[in-house]
N, C-alpha and C positions, 0 to 999 in steps of 0.2 A: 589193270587200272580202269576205272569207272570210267564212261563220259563225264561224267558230272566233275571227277579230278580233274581228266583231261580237260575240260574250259577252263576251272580252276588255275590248272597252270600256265594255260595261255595270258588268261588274261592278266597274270602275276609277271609273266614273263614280256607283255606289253606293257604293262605298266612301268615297270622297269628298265624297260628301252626307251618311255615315254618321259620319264622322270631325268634319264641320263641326258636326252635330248636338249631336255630345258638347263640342266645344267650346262650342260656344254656351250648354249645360246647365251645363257649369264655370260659366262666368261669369257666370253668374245666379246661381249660389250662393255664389263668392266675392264677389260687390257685394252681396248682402244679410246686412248685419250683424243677430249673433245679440242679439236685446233683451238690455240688464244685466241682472240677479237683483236684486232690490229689498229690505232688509230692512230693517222701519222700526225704529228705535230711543228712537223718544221720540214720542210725542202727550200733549199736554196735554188735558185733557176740554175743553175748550174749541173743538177741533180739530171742525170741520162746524158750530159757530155762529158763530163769527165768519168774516168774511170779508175779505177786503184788494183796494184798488183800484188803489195804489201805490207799487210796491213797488222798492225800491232792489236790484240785483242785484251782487254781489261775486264776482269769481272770482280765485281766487289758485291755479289749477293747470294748470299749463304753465309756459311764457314767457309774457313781457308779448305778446306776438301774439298767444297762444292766450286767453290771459288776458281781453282784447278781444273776440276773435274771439267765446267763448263767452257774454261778457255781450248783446252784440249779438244776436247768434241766438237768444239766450233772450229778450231782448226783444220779437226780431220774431216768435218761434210767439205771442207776446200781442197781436197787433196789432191783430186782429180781435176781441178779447175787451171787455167788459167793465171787465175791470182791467188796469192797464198796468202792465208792468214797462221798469225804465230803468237802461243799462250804467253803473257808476261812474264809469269811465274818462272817460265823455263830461259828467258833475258836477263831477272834479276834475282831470281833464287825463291825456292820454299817462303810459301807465310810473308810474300813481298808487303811490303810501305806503298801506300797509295799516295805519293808526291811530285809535285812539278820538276824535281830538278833529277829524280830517277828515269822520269817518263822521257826526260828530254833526250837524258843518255842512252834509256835505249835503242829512243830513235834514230841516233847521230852513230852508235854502233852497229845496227840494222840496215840503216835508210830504208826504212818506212817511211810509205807515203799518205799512210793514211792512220788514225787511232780510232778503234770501235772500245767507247764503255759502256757497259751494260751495269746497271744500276737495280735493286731493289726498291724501288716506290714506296709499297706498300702492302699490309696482308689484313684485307678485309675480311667481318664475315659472310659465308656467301650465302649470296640471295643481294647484300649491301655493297653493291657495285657502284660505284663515281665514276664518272665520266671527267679525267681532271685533266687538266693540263698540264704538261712539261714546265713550264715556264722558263722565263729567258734568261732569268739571272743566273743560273746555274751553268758553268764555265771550268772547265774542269785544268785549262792553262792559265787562267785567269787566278785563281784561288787555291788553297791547298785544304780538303776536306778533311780535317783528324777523322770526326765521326766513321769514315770508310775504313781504317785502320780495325776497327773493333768487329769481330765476327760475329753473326746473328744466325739463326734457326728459319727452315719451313717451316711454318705453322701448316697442318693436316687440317682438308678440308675447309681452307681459306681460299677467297679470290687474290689471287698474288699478281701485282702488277709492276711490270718489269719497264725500263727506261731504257733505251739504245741510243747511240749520240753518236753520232762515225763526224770526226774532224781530219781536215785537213794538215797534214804535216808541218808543210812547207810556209803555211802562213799560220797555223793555232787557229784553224776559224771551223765554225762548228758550221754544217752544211746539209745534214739532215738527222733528224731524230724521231721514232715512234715509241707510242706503249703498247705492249702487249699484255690481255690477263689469260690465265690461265684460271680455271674453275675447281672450286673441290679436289685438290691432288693429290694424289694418295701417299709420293711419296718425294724427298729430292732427287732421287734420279729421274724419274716420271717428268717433275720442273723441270731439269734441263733438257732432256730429248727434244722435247716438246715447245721448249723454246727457243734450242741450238735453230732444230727446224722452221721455224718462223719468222727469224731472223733474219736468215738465211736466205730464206726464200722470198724477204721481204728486198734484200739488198741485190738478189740477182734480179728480182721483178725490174726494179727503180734502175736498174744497169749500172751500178755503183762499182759489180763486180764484175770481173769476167770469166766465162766459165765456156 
């Protein structure tokens, strides 16, 4: 073989290693999801003194798969903590009814001291991000929501922005709540990892839990 091949193949053969390099760079940065943006909308002063050991978890955003899928996984980042949290679905059965007098019971068969709902807000498209508020009328002991009964879809490549609302048991009183969005996501599981996580680390921050 020539010099002239031998460069040849070098430089084919760095090329090649140089090309593989940038793929492999891609894809480290598309599988690492961007954290949500966290904006709290309600602490009661009470928020960092009390604290909860067992807490009923509700998700009513997605489908009823995703719906599951997200109380579970929120369950298991508590496994090792302190305080446990426990999917609904797995208290009142598959494809549960989002109602006051279900929620009540299975509090009163639990004793749970606490209810986390996590809610689906909205699925912007992105780049058209709102800064919105929770607002206060939204009561989840107070009112019975049909609309939450009905399963709805990720939209791909939306800003999706998620509700959290952790209430008190023992009185019905709602004590702190945040939104979280998430950017462009590729997929629903991608949504919930990603916002089990945020959650999560939003209610250990505020000492809501114990871990």
């Amino acid at each position: 073989m020539s010099i002239l091949q031998n460069s040849e193949v070098c430089v084919r053969r760095q090329l090649q290693l140089g090309l593989a390099a940038i793929a492999t760079f891609i894809l480290l940065l598309t599988s690492c999801a961007t954290p949500p943006n966290i904006i709290r909308t309600l602490q009661d002063p009470s928020v960092g003194q009390v604290h909860f050991s067992n807490v009923l978890v509700i998700s009513v955003a997605g489908d009823f798969a995703s719906r599951a899928q997200f109380e579970r996984e929120f369950a298991a980042a508590f496994a090792g903590d302190k305080s446990a949290a426990t999917a609904y679905y797995t208290v009142v059965g598959r494809n549960p009814q989002v109602a006051r007098n279900a929620i009540h019971n299975a509090i009163r068969a639990r004793r749970f001291d606490a209810v986390l709902f996590v809610r689906l807000k909205g699925q912007d498209v992105a780049g058209a991000v709102a800064n919105r508020p929770t607002g206060g009328a939204f009561d989840l002991f107070k009112y019975d929501y049909p609309e939450f009964n009905a399963a709805s879809g990720f939209k791909r490549d939306s800003t999706a922005t998620f509700v959290s609302e952790l209430y008190v048991a023992a009185d019905e009183r709602k004590i702190w709540a945040i939104e979280s969005l998430i950017f462009e996501h590729d997929s629903a599981d991608q949504v919930i990892e990603v916002q089990v996580k945020a959650i999560a680390g939003q209610l250990r921050k505020d000492k809501l839990i114990q871990n």
